[in-house]
DOVOVO-627321 format. One record per residue: x, y negated, z negated of N, C-alpha, C in turn. Coordinates in steps of 0.2 Angstrom, whole numbers, padded with zeros to 4 digits, always signed. Layout:
% DOVOVO-627321
XYZXYZXYZ
...
% end
This chain:
% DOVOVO-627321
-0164-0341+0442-0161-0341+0449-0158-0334+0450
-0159-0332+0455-0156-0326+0457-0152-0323+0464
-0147-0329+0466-0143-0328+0473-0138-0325+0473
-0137-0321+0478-0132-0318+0482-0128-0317+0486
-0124-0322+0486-0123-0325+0491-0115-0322+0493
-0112-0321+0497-0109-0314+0499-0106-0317+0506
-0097-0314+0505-0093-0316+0509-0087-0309+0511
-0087-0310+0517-0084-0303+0522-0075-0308+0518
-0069-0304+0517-0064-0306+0520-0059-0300+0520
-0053-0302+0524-0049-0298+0530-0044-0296+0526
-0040-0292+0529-0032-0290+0527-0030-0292+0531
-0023-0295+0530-0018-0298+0535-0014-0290+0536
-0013-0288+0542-0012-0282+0545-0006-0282+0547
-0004-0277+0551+0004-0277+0553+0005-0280+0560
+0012-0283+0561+0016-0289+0564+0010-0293+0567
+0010-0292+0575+0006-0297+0577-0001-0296+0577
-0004-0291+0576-0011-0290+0573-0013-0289+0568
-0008-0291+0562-0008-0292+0555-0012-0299+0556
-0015-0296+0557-0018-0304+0554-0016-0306+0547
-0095-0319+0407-0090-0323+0406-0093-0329+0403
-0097-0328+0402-0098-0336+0402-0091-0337+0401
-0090-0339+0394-0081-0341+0390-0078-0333+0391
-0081-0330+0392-0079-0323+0390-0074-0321+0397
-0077-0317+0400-0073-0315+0408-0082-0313+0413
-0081-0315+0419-0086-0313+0423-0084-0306+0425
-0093-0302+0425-0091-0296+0427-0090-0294+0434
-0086-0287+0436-0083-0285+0441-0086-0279+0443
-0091-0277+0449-0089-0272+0450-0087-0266+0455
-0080-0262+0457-0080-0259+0465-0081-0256+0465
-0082-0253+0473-0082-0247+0478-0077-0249+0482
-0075-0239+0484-0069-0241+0490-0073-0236+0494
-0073-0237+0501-0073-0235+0509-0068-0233+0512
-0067-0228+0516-0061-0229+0519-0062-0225+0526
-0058-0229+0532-0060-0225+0537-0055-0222+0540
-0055-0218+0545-0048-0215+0548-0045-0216+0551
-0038-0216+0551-0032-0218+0556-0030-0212+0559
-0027-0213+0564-0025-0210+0567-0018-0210+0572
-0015-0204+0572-0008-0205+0577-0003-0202+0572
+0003-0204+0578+0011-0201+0576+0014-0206+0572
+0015-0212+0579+0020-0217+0578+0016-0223+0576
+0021-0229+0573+0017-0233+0571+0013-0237+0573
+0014-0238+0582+0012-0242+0587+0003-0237+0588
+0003-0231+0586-0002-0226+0588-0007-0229+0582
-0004-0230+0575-0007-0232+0568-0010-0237+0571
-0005-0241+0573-0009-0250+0574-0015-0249+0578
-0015-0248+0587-0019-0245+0588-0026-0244+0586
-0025-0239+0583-0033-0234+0580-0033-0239+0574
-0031-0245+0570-0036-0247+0566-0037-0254+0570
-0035-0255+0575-0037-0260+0581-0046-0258+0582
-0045-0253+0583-0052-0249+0585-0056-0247+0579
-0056-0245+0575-0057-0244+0571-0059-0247+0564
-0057-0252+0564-0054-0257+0557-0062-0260+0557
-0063-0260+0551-0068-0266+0548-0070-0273+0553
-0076-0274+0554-0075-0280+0561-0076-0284+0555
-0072-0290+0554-0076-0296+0552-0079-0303+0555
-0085-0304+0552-0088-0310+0558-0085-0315+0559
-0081-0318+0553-0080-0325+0554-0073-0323+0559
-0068-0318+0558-0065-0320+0566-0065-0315+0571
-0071-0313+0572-0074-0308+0578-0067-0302+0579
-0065-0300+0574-0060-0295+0576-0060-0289+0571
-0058-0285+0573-0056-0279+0568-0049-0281+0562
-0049-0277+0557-0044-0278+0556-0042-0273+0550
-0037-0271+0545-0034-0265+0545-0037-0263+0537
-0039-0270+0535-0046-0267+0528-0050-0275+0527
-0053-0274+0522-0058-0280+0523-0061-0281+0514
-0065-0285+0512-0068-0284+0505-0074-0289+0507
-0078-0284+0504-0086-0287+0505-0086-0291+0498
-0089-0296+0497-0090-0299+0490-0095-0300+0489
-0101-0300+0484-0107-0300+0483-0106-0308+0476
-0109-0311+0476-0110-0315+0471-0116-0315+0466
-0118-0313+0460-0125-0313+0457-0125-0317+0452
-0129-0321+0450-0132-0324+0444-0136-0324+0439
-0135-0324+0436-0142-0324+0428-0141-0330+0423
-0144-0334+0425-0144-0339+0420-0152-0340+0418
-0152-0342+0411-0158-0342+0406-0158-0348+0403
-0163-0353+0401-0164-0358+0397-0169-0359+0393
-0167-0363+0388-0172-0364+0382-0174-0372+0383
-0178-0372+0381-0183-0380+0379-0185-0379+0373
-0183-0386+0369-0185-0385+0361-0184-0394+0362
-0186-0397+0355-0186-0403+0353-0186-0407+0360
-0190-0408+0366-0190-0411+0370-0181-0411+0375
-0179-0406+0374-0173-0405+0377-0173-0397+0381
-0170-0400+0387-0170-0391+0387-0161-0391+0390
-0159-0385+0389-0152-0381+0390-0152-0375+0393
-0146-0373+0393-0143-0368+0397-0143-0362+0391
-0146-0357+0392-0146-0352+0383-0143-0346+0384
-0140-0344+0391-0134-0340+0392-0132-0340+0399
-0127-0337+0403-0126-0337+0409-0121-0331+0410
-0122-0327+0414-0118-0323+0418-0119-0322+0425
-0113-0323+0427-0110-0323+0435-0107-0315+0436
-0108-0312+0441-0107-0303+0443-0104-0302+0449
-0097-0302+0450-0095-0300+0456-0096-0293+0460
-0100-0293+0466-0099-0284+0466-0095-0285+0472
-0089-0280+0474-0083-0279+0477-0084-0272+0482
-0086-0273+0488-0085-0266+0494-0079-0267+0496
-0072-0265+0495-0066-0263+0497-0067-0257+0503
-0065-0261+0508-0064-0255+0516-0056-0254+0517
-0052-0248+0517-0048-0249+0518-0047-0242+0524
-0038-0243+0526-0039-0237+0532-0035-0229+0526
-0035-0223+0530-0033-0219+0529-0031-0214+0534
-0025-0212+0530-0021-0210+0537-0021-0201+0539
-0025-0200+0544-0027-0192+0543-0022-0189+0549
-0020-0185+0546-0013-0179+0547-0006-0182+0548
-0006-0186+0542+0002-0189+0543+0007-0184+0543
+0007-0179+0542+0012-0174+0542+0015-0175+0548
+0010-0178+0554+0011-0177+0560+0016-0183+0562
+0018-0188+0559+0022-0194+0558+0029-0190+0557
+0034-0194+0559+0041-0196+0555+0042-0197+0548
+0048-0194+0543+0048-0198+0538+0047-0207+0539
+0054-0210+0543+0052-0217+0544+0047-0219+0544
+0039-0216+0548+0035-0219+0548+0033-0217+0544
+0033-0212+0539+0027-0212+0534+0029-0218+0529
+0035-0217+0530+0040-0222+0522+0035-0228+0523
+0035-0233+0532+0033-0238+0532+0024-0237+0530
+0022-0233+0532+0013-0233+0532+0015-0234+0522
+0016-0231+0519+0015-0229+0514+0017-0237+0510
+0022-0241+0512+0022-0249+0512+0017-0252+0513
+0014-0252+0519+0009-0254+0523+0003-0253+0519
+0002-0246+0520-0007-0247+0515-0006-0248+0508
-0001-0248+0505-0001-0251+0498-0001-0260+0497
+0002-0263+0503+0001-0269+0503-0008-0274+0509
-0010-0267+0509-0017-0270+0512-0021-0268+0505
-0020-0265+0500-0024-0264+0494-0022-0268+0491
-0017-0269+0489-0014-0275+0485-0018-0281+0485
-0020-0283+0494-0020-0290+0497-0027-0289+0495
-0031-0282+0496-0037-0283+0495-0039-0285+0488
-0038-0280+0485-0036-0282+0475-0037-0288+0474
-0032-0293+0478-0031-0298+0476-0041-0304+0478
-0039-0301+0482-0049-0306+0485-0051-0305+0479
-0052-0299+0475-0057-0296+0471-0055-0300+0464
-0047-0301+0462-0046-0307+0458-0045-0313+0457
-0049-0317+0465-0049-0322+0466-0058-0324+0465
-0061-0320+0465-0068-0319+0465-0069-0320+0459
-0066-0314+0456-0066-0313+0449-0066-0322+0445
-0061-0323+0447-0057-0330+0444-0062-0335+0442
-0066-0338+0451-0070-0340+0452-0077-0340+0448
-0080-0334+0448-0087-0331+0446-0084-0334+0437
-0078-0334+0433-0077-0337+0426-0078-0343+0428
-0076-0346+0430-0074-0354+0431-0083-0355+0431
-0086-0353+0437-0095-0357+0438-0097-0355+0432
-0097-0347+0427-0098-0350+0421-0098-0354+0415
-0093-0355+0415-0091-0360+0413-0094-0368+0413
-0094-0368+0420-0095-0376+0423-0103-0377+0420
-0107-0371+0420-0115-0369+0418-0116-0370+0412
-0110-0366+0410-0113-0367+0400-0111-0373+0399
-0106-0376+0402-0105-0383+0399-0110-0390+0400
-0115-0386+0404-0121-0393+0406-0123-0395+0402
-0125-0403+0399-0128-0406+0394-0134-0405+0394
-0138-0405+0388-0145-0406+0387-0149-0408+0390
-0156-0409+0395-0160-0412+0400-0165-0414+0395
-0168-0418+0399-0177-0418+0398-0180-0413+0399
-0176-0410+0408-0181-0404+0407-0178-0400+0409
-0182-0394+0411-0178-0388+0412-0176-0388+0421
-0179-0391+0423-0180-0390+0430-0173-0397+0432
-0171-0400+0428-0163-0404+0430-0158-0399+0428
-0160-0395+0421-0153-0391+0421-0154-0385+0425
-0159-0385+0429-0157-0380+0435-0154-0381+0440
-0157-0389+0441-0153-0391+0448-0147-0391+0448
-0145-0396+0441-0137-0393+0439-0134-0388+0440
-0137-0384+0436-0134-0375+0439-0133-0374+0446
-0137-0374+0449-0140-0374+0456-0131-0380+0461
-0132-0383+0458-0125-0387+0460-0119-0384+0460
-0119-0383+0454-0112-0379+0451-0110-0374+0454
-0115-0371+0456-0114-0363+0460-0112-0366+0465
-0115-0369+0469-0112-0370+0477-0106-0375+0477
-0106-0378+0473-0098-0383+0473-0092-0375+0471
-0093-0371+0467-0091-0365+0465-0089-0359+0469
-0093-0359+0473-0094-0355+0479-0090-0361+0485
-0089-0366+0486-0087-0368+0491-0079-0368+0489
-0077-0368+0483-0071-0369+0479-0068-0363+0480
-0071-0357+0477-0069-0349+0481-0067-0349+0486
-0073-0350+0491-0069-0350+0500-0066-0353+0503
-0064-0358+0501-0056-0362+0500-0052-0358+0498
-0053-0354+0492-0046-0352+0491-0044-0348+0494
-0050-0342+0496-0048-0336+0498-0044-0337+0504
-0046-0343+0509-0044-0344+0515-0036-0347+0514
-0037-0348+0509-0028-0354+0509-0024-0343+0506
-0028-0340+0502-0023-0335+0502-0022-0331+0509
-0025-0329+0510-0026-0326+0518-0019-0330+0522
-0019-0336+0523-0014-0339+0526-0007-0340+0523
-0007-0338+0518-0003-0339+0516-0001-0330+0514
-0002-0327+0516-0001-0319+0516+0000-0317+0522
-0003-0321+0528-0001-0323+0535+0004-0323+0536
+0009-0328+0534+0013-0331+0536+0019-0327+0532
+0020-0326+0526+0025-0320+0522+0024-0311+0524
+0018-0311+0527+0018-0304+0527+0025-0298+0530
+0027-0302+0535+0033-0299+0536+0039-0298+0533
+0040-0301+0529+0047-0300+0524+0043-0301+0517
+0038-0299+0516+0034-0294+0510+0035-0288+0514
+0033-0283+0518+0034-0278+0521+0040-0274+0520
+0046-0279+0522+0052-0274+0523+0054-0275+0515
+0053-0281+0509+0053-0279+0506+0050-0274+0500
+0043-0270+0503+0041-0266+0503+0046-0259+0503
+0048-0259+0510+0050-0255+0514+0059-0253+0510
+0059-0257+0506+0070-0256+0504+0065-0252+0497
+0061-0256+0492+0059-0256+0485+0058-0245+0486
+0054-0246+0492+0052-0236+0491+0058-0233+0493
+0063-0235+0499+0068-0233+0501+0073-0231+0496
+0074-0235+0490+0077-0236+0484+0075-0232+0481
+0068-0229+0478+0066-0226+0472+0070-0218+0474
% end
């Protein structure tokens, strides 16, 4: 088996537009990053309004994004009228799109203070997809190597073949309960962002 199966997800943005097997599964990223632009923070929001990584599942831009790629390699053995699982590795690959803020000199202290809060906590958020993915791709190997012995080789595929999708549906559950839940905190994660650098 060799699928790929690959999911767009979002950063929660600013205020109202905020939106292995036993071992470890491997990871690999890329970061992209597109241009911001403006003074003021209303100017920033804006342009990565326009700008911003579009995602399909909620037809909107938004202020960064993570691509996730999903891959497999699973191999089996048949011997003594049994066949098994004879290794497995799941492989996350990670496109991080993030914004980038071009001639912030032209900004306020205030406002750089805030952007500099702000795209630290759209990397964070993105980060986090990438180790929830991560998480995930351990766990299906796992569920893989632990399949019992078949008749034939063609059940312990289908096995496999389950595992991954029951696996993959477990992922985009989670990614969606964190999303919403980074939704709803983003704002007093922000300002306590915003005291944490004020302070240093």
């Amino acid at each position: 088996m060799n699928r790929a199966p690959s999911v767009i997800l979002a950063a929660i943005g600013l205020s109202a537009f905020l939106v292995c097997a036993a071992s470890a599964a491997s990871v690999s990223r890329s970061y992209s990053y597109f241009p911001v632009r403006g003074a003021t923070l209303q100017d920033l929001q804006e342009d990565m309004e326009r700008r911003g990584p579009e995602v399909q599942s909620t037809g909107r831009r938004h202020p960064g994004a993570t691509r996730l790629e999903f891959k497999d390699r699973i191999r089996y053995r048949s011997e003594k009228g049994k066949c098994r699982v004879l290794s497995v590795a799941i492989s996350v690959r990670a496109r991080i799109i993030l914004p980038r803020w071009v001639r912030r000199s032209s900004g306020s202290p205030e406002t750089r203070q805030v952007w500099d809060a702000l795209s630290s906590d759209i990397k964070r958020h993105e980060e986090s997809h990438v180790s929830i993915a991560k998480n995930h791709a351990r766990d299906m190997e796992q569920s893989i190597a632990g399949i019992p012995p078949q008749n034939n080789c063609d059940l312990v595929e289908a096995l496999a073949r389950k595992a991954l999708a029951d696996g993959l549906m477990r992922h985009d559950a989670e990614q969606a309960r964190f999303d919403l839940i980074e939704g709803k905190n983003f704002s007093a994660r922000l300002e306590r962002l915003i005291r944490y650098r004020a302070g240093q």
